[in-house]
C-alpha positions as CSV (number, residue, x, y, z in Angstrom):
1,X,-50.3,131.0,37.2
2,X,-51.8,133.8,38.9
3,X,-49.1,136.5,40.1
4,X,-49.1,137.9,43.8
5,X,-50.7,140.7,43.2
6,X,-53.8,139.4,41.2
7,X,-54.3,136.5,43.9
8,X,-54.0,140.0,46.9
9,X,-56.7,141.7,45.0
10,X,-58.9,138.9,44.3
11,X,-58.7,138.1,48.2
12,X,-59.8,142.0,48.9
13,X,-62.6,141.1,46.8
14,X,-63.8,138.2,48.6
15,X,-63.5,140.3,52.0
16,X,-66.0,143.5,50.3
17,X,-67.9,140.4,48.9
18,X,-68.1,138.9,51.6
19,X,-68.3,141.4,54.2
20,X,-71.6,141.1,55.9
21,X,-71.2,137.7,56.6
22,X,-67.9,138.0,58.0
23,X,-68.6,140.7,60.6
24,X,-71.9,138.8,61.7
25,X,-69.6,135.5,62.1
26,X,-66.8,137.8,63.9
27,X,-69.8,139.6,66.0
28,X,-71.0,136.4,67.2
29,X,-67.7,135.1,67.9
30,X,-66.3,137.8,69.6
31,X,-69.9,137.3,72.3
32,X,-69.3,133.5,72.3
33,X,-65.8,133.4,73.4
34,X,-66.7,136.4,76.0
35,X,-69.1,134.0,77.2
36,X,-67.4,130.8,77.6
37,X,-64.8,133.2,79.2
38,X,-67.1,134.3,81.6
39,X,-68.3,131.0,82.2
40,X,-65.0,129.6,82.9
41,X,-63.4,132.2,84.7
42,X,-66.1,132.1,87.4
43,X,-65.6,128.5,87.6
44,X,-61.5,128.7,87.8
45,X,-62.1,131.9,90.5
46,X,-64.1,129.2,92.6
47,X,-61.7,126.7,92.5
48,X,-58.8,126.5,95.1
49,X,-55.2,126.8,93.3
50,X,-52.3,129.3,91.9
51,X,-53.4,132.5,90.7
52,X,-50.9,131.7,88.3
53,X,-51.7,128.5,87.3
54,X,-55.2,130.2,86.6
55,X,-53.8,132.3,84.7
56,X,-52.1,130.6,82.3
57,X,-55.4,128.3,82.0
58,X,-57.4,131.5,80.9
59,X,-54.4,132.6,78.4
60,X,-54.1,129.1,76.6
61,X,-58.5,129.0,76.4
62,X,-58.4,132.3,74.9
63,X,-55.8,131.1,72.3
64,X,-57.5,128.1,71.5
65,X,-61.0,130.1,71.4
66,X,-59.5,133.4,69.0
67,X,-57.7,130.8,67.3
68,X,-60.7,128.6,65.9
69,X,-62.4,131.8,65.1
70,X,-59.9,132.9,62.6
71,X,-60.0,129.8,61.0
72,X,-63.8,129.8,60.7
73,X,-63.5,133.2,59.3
74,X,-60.3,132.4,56.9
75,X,-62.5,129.3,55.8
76,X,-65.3,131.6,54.9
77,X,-62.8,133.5,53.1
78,X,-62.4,130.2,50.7
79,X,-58.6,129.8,52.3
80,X,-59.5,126.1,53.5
81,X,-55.7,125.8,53.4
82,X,-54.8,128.0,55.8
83,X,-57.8,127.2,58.0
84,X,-57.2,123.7,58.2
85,X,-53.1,124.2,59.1
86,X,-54.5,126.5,62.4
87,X,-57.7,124.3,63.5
88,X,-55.2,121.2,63.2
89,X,-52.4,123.0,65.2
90,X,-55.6,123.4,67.7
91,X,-56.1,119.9,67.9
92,X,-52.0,118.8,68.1
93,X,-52.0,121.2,70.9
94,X,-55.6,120.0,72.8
95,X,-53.3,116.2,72.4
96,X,-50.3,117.6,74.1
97,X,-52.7,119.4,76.8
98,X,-54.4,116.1,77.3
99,X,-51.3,114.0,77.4
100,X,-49.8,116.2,79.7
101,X,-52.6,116.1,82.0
102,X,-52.6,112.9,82.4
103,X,-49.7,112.8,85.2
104,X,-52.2,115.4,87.0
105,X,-55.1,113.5,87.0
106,X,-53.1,110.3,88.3
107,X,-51.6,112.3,90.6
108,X,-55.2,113.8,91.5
109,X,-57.0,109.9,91.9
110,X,-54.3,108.5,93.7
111,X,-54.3,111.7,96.0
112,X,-58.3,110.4,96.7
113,X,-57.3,107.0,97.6
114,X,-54.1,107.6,99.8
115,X,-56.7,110.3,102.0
116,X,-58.7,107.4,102.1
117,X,-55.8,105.1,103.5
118,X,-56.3,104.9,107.3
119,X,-52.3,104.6,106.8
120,X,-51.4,107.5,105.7
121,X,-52.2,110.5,108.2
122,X,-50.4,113.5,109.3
123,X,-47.6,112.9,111.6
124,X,-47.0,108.8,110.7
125,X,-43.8,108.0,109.7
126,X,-43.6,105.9,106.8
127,X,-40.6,104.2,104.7
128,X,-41.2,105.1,101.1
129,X,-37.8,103.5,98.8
130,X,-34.7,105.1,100.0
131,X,-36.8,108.0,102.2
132,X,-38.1,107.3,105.6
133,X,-39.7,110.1,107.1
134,X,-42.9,111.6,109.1
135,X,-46.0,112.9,106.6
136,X,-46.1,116.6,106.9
137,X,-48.5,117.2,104.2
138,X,-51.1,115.2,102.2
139,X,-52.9,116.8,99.1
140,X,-54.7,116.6,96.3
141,X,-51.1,116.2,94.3
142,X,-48.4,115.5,96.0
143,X,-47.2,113.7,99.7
144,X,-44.4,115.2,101.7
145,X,-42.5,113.9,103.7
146,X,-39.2,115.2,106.3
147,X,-36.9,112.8,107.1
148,X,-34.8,112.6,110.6
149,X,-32.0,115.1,109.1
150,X,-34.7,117.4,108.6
151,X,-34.9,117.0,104.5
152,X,-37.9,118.1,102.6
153,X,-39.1,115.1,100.7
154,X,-42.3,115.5,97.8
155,X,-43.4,113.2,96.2
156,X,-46.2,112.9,93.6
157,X,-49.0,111.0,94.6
158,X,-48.9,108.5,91.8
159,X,-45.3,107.6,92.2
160,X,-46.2,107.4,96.1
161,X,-49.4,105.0,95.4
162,X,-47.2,103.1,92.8
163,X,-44.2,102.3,95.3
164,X,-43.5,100.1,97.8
165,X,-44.0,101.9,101.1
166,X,-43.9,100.8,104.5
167,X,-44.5,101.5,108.4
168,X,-42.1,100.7,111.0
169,X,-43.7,98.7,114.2
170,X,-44.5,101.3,116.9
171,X,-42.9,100.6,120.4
172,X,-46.5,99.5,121.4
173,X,-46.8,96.9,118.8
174,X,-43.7,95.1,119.8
């Protein structure tokens, strides 16, 4: 069995071996991820939503991004090991992203269809569960609603789309 020290400098090694490559594979990783950064930051900058919200999309891209790139230089490196453990803890976190965007892009589809209800509009008052109250605000997320005591009611468009909901007859339609 190898000791610590002979498996540090047989690494060191590899890296002066190996040097060339790894510069050209960090060189045209480095210009990749700046593009697909560009790329999507002028996309996001388009796109109507919280700065913050941005934000944090550009931070968890750019860890996904420098992240494969050390694993494809660490696999270069022969440490397969230690590649694979970081370009699977990419993909576990890509599932959790995905899975947790899937209440947004419910929320996002039934937002289309309840614009689409000639039902719903600004100003109706509507009976949703245990909440009656006039639509202040319909968007691409979420519906809300005040009641008569002046409560603030929001509710995500899927649950919304998903419930029960009635109008009460107008005075003219008695």
């Amino acid at each position: 069995m190898e000791r610590w020290s002979e498996q540090a400098s047989n690494l060191v090694l590899k890296i002066t071996e190996r040097a060339p490559e790894l510069l050209l594979t960090l060189l045209i990783g480095y210009i990749a991820i700046k593009i697909i950064r560009s790329v999507l930051h002028g996309v996001i900058r388009v796109t109507r939503g919280n700065q913050a919200m941005k934000g944090i999309i550009l931070s968890l891209i750019d860890i996904v991004l420098w992240t494969l790139l050390i694993a494809v230089l660490l696999r270069s490196l022969g440490l397969t090991q230690i590649s694979l453990v970081l370009s699977s803890g990419v993909a576990f976190f890509a599932l959790a992203l995905s899975t947790g965007s899937a209440a947004l892009l419910q929320d996002l589809i039934a937002g289309l269809f309840l614009a689409q209800d000639p039902d719903i509009r600004i100003g109706e008052y509507l009976e949703f569960g245990e909440t009656k109250g006039l639509v202040e605000k319909l968007d691409a997320r979420k519906i809300r609603l005040r009641d008569e005591a002046g409560n603030y009611y929001i509710v995500p468009n899927a649950v919304f789309d998903k419930a029960i909901w009635k109008m009460p007859k107008k005075e003219e339609d008695k």
